[in-house]
C-alpha positions in Angstrom: -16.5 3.8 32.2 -16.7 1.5 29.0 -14.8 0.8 26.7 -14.6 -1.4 23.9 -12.6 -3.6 22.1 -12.2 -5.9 19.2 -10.9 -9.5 20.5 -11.0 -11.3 17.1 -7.2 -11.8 17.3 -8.3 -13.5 21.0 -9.1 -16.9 19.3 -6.9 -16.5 16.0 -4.3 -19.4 17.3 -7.5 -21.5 18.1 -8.7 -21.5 14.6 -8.3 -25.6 13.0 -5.6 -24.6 10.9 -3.7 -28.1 11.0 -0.5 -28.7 13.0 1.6 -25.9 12.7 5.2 -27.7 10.8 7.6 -25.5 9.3 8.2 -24.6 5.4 11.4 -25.1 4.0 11.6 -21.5 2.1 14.5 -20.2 -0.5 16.5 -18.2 0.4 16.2 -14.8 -2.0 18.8 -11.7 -2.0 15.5 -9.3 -2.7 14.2 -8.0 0.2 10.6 -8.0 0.5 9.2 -4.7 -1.6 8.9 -1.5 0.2 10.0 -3.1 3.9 12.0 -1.1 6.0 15.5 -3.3 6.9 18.3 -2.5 9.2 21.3 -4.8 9.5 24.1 -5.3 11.7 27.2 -7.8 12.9 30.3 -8.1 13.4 32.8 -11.2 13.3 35.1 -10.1 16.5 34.5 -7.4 19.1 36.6 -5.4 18.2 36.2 -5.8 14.2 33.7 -3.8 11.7 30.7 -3.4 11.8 28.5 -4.8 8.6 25.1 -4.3 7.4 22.6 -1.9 6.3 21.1 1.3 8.4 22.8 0.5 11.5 22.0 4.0 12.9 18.7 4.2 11.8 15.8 3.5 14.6 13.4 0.7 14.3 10.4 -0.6 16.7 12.5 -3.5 18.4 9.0 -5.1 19.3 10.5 -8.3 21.8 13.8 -7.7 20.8 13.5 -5.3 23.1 13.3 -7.8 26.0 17.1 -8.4 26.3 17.5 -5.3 27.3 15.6 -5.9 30.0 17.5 -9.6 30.6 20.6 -8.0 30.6 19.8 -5.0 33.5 18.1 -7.9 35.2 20.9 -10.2 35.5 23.6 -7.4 36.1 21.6 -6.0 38.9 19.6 -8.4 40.6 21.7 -11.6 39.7 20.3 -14.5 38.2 19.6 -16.0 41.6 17.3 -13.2 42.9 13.8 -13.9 44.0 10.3 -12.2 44.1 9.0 -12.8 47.5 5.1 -12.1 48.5 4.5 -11.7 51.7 2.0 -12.6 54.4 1.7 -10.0 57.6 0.5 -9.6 60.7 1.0 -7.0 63.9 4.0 -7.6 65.4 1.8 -7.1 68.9 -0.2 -10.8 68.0 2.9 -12.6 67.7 4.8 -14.4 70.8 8.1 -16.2 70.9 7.3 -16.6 66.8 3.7 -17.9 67.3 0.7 -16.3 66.4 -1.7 -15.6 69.2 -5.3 -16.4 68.3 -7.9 -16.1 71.0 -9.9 -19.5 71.9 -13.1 -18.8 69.6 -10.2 -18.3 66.6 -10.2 -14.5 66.7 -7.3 -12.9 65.2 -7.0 -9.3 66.6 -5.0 -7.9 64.1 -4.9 -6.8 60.4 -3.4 -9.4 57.9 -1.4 -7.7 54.8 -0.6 -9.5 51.5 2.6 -7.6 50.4 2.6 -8.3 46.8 5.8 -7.6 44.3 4.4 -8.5 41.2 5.4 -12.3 41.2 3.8 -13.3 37.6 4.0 -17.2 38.8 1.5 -17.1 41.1 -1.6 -19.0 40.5 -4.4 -19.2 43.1 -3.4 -22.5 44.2 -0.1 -20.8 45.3 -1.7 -17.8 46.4 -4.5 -20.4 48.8 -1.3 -22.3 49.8 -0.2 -18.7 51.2 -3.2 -17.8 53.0 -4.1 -21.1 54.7 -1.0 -20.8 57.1 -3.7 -18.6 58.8 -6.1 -21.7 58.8 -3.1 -23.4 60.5 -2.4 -21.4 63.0 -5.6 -21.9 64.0 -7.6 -18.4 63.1 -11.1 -18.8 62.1 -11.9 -14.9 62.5 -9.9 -12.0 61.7 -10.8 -8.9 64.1 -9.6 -6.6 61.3 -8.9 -5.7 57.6 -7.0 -8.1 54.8 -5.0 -5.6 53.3 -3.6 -6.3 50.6 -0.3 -3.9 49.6 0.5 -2.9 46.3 3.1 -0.5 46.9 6.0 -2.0 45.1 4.5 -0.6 41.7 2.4 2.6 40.9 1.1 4.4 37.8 -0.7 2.5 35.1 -0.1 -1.0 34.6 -0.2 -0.8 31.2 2.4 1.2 29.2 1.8 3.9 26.7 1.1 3.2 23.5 -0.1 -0.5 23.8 -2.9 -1.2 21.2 -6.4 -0.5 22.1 -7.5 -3.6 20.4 -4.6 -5.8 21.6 -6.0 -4.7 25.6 -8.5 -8.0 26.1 -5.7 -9.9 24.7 -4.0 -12.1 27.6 -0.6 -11.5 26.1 -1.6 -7.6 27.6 -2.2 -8.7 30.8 -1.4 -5.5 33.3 1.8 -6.0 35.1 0.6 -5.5 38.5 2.0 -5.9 41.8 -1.0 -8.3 42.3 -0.9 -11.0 39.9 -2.8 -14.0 40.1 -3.0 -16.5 36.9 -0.9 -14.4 34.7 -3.8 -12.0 35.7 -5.9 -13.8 32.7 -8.6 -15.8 32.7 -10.2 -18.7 30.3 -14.0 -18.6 29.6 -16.1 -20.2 26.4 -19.0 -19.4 24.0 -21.3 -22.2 23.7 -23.7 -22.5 20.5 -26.3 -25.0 19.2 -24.5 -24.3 15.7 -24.9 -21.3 12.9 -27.8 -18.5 13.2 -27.8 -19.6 17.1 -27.0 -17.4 20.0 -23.6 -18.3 22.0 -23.9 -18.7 25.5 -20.7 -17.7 27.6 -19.0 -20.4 30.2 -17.0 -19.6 32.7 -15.1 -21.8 35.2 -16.7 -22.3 38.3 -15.1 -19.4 41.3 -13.5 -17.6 38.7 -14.5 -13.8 39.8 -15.2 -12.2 36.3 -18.9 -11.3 34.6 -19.1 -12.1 31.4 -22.3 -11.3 29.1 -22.9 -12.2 25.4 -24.6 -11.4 22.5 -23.3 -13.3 20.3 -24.4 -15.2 17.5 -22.8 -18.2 15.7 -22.4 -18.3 12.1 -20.8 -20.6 9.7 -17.4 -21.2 9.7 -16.6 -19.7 6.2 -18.8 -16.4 7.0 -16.4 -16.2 10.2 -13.6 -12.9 9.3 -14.4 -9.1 7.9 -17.5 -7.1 9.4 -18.4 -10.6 11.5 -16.0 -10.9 14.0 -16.2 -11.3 17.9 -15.9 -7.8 20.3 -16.3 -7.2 23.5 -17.0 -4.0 25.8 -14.8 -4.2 28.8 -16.3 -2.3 32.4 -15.0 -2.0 35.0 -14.8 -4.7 37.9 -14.0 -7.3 35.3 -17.1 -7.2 33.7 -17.2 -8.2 30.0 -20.0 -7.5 27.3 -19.1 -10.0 24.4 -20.8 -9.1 20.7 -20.6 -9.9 17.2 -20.2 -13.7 16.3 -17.8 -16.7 16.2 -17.6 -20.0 13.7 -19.2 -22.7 14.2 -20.1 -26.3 12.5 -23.0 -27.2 10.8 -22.4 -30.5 11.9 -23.5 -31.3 15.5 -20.3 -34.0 15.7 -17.7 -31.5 15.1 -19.6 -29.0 17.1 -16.7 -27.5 20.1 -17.2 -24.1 22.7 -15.6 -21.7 21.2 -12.6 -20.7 23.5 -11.6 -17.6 24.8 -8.9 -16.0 26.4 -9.2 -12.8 28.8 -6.8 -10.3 30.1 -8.2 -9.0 34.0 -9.0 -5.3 33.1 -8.7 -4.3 36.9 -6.0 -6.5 38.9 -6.5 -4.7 42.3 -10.3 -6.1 41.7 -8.7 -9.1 41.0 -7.0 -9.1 44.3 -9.5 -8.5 46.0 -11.9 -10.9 44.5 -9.8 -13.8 44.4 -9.2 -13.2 48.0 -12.6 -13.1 49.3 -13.3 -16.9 47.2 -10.2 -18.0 49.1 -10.9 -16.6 53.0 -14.8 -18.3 52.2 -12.8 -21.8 50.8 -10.9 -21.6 54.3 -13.7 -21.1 56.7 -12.5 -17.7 57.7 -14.1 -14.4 58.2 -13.1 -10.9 58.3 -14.4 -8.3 60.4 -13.5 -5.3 58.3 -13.2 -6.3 54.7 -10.5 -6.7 51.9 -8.7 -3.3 51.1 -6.0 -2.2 48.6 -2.9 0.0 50.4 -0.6 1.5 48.4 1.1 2.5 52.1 3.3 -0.1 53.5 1.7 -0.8 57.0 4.2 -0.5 60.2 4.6 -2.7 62.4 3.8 -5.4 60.7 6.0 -9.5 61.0 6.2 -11.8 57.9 4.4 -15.0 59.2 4.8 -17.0 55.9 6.2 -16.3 52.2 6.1 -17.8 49.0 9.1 -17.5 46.9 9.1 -17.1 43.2 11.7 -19.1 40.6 15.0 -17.9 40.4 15.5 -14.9 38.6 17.3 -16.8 35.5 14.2 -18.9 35.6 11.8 -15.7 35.0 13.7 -14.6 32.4 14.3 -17.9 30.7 10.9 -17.9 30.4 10.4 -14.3 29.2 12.9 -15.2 26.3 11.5 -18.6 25.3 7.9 -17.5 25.2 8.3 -14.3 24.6 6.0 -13.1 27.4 5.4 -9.7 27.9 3.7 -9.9 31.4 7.2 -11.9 33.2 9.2 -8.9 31.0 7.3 -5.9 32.4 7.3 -7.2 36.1 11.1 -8.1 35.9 11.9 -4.7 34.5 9.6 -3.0 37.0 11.5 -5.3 40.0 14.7 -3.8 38.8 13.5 0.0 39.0 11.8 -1.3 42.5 15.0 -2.1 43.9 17.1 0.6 41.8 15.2 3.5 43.2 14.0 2.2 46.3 11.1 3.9 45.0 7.5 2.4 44.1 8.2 1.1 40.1 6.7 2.9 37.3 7.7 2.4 33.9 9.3 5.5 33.1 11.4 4.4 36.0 12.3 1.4 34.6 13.2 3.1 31.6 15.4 5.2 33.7 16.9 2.4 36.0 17.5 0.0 32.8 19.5 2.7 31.1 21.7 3.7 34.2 22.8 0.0 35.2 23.5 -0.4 31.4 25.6 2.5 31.7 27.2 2.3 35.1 28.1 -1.6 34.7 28.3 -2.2 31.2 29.1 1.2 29.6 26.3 0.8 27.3 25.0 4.3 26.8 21.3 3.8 25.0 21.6 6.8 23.6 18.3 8.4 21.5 16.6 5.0 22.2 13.1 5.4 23.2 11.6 3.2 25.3 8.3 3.0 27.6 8.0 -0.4 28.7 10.7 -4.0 29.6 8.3 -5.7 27.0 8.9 -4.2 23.6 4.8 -4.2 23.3 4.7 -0.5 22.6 5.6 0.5 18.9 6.1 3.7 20.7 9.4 1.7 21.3 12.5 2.8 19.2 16.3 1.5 19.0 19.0 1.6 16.3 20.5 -1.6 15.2 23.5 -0.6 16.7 22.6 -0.2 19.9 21.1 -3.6 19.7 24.3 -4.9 18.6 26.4 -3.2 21.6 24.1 -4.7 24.0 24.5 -8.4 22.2 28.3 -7.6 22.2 28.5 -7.2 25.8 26.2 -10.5 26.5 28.6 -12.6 24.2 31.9 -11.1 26.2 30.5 -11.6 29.6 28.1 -14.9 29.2 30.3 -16.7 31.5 29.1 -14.6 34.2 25.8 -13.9 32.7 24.5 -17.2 31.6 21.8 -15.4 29.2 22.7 -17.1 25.9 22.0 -20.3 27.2 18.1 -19.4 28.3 17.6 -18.2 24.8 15.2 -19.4 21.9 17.2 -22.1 19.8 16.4 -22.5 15.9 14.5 -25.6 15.2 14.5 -26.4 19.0 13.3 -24.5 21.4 11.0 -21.2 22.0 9.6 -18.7 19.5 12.6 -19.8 17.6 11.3 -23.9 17.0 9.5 -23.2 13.8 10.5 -20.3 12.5 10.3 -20.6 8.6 14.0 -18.9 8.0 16.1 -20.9 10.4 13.8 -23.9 10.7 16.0 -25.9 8.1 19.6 -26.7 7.4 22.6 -24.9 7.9 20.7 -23.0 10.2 18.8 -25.6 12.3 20.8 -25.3 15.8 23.2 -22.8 14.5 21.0 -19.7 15.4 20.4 -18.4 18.9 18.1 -15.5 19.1 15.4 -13.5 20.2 12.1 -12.6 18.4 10.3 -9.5 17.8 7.0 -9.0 16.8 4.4 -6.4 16.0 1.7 -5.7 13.6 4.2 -5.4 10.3 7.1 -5.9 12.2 9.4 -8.7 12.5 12.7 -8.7 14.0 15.6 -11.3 15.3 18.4 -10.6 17.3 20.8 -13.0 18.9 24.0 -14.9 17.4 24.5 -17.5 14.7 27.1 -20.2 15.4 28.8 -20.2 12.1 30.4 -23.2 10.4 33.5 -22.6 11.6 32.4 -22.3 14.9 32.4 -19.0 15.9 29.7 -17.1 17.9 28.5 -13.9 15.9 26.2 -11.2 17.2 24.0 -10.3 14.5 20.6 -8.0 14.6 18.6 -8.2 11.4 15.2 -5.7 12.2 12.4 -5.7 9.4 9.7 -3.2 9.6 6.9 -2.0 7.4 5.7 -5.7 6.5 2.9 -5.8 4.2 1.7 -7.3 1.3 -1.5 -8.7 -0.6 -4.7 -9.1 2.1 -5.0 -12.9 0.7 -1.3 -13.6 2.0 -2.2 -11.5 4.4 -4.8 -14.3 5.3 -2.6 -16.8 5.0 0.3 -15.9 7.0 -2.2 -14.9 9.8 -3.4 -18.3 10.1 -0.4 -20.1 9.8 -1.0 -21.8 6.0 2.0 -20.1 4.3 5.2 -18.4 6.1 5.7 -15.0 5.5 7.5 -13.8 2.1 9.7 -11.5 4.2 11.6 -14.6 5.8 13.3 -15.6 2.4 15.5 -12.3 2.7 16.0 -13.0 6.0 17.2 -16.7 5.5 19.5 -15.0 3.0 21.4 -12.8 5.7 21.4 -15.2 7.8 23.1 -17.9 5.8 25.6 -15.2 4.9 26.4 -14.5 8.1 27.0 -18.1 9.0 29.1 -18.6 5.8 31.2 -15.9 7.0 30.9 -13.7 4.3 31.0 -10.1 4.8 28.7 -9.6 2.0 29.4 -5.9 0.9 27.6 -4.5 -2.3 25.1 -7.1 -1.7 23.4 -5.6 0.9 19.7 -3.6 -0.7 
């Protein structure tokens, strides 16, 4: 099966564009023409509601992912774990040691119970594996099985972008993850009209072919970008072309950055390269079961972080890949079921409702990420949820893993609250899509008081030259003087009223 995709946006953040420092901007009461805005805060929890469209439904994009913070926390507790497992028959073990004949022959089948863990590199996942080396086994008279069962259907939710698919921050959430379940490769040219040779790290289990040719930096954009045709197996076709210097001195690899098309391959790959590092054999091959295997003893584990430590993470970097598995976890051990997402959809809402009597309403959703513009969620609903976090952070502890303006996260340089009053005084997270730009969170006002606030902005567009220049980070975009505006508002205290367009 092929199927092909445009990777341009791939190397976008690797373009020379400077070191990214943030614009101080003006504030403006004009919203940027013809976006789509929806407003809401309130001063106390019990006092009115203020803003624009509050009912309305707008794509959250990663906005979207504290709803998935707040079910995790509630219902698996910030000190939960993601434990992957390594298996044997209960039959080879005696008084807790594993019996391995004298030539180092295992008789049993090994299983790899994966839940999805998205910390696990290969160093962890070797770390895992050699407690077989240790104990001594040289041979397995059997299968490695490796057990996916904790999640099934697709790994990647409806409605993601076909174009955004090669893109690592669409890595499939998986039960088997291994390095974010992306991988790092380069194109290597002799400089413009030259064909790009591909590079790929030495063990890395992926194919990668290319066509491409290098051209000069400013032909680089429009009908001359770089695509690639993803198979199956992890096999990549790369064509089109990608910039490169005239000048032999300045002359870099072009880097890229690829999502795994097929994580059970993966798996299964990345296994085989470790079991041939550790001198071991195995009789019967490397299988995917989606069957938890009886009878089976845990011999070793390896322990993710903490569960406030995934979705610290998920908040600050906004990553898609730790938001997916965490909502996916939480429908795992909801249902006791294997974890789709429409069952994380339907496990998010219920704890929401059952312990927070939060009731989600018409909101759509189809994934823990926010990456599906199929995504929709009013304002208001946004605000309830942020109500309930500021009321119940003592217990929850969410506000503190959150994006701080001027500090920390996707919230460091953020044009609107980069700069002073703001600087410090907004805690919040982002959400972007493809003309969409959201924040949601609280501003600290200047009399001290912690406001919930949810300002979404969609149906962002404007001339393709500052177009160009937003996309590569020369000029912030015009939207974020309006949202400056509200913001300061807010954190003035002012209710605002008439003002509002």
């Amino acid at each position: 099966m092929l199927r092909k995709f445009l990777i341009s946006c791939l190397c976008a953040l690797t373009l020379s564009v400077g070191t990214q420092t943030a614009q101080a901007i003006p504030a403006t009461s004009t919203p940027l023409e013809g976006s789509q805005i929806g407003i809401a805060y309130r001063f106390s929890p019990q006092g009115k509601i203020h803003g624009i469209n509050q009912e309305l439904f707008f794509h959250p994009a990663s906005t979207q992912k504290m709803v998935t913070a707040l079910a995790a926390m509630i219902f698996l507790g910030g000190d939960y774990e993601l434990i992957t497992r390594l298996e044997v028959n209960r039959n080879v073990m005696n008084n807790d040691k594993l019996v391995v004949d004298s030539s180092g022959t295992l008789n049993s089948d090994v299983v790899v119970r994966f839940t999805g863990d998205p910390t696990m590199r290969v160093d962890h996942y070797q770390s895992l594996l050699s407690i077989l080396q240790k104990h001594g086994v040289r041979r397995i008279n059997g299968k490695v099985l490796l057990d996916v069962s904790r999640f099934g259907g697709p790994s990647r939710a409806n409605g993601w972008s076909w174009d955004d698919l090669p893109s690592c921050f669409t890595a499939p959430s998986a039960p088997i993850i291994i390095n974010r379940n992306c991988t790092f490769a380069q194109l290597k040219s002799d400089g413009p009209g030259t064909h790009a040779s591909p590079l790929v790290p030495s063990g890395v289990p992926i194919e990668l072919q290319s066509d491409v040719v290098a051209v000069e930096e400013g032909h680089y954009g429009g009908d001359c970008i770089l695509e690639a045709n993803l198979f199956i197996d992890n096999k990549y076709h790369l064509t089109g072309c990608i910039p490169a210097s005239s000048d032999p001195r300045k002359l870099r690899p072009w880097p890229l950055s690829l999502a795994i098309s097929d994580a059970e391959r993966w798996g299964k790959d990345w296994t085989a390269t470790i079991m041939r590092r550790l001198n071991i054999k195995v009789r019967d091959g490397i299988e995917i079961t989606r069957t938890p295997v009886a009878n089976m003893v845990t011999i070793a584990q390896r322990n993710s972080p903490k569960m406030r430590e995934l979705v610290e993470y998920m908040l600050q970097k906004s990553n898609n890949l730790y938001a997916d598995t965490i909502a996916k976890n939480v429908a795992a051990e909801y249902f006791n079921l294997p974890a789709t997402y429409y069952r994380a959809n339907r496990a998010m809402r219920s704890i929401l409702n059952q312990y927070a009597k939060i009731d989600l309403g018409h909101s759509y959703i189809v994934d823990g990420s926010g990456l599906s513009p199929h995504n929709l969620m009013s304002p208001a609903t946004m605000l309830e949820i942020l109500d309930y976090i500021n009321k119940h952070n003592d217990k929850l502890g969410i506000i503190e893993l959150m994006p701080v303006s001027g500090k920390s996260g996707t919230l460091q340089w953020r044009a609107s609250t980069f700069n002073a009053p703001l600087k410090g005084h907004v805690i919040a997270k982002t959400g972007t899509l493809q003309n969409v730009s959201n924040l949601a969170g609280f501003v600290i006002t200047k009399s001290g008081n912690r406001v919930p606030f949810v300002m979404f902005t969609n149906s962002i567009t404007y001339s393709e030259r500052t177009r160009d220049l937003v996309k590569y980070r020369r000029s912030p975009s015009p939207h974020y003087s309006y949202e400056r505006y509200i913001i300061e508002h807010i954190y003035d205290e002012d209710v605002m009223g008439r003002d509002f367009r």
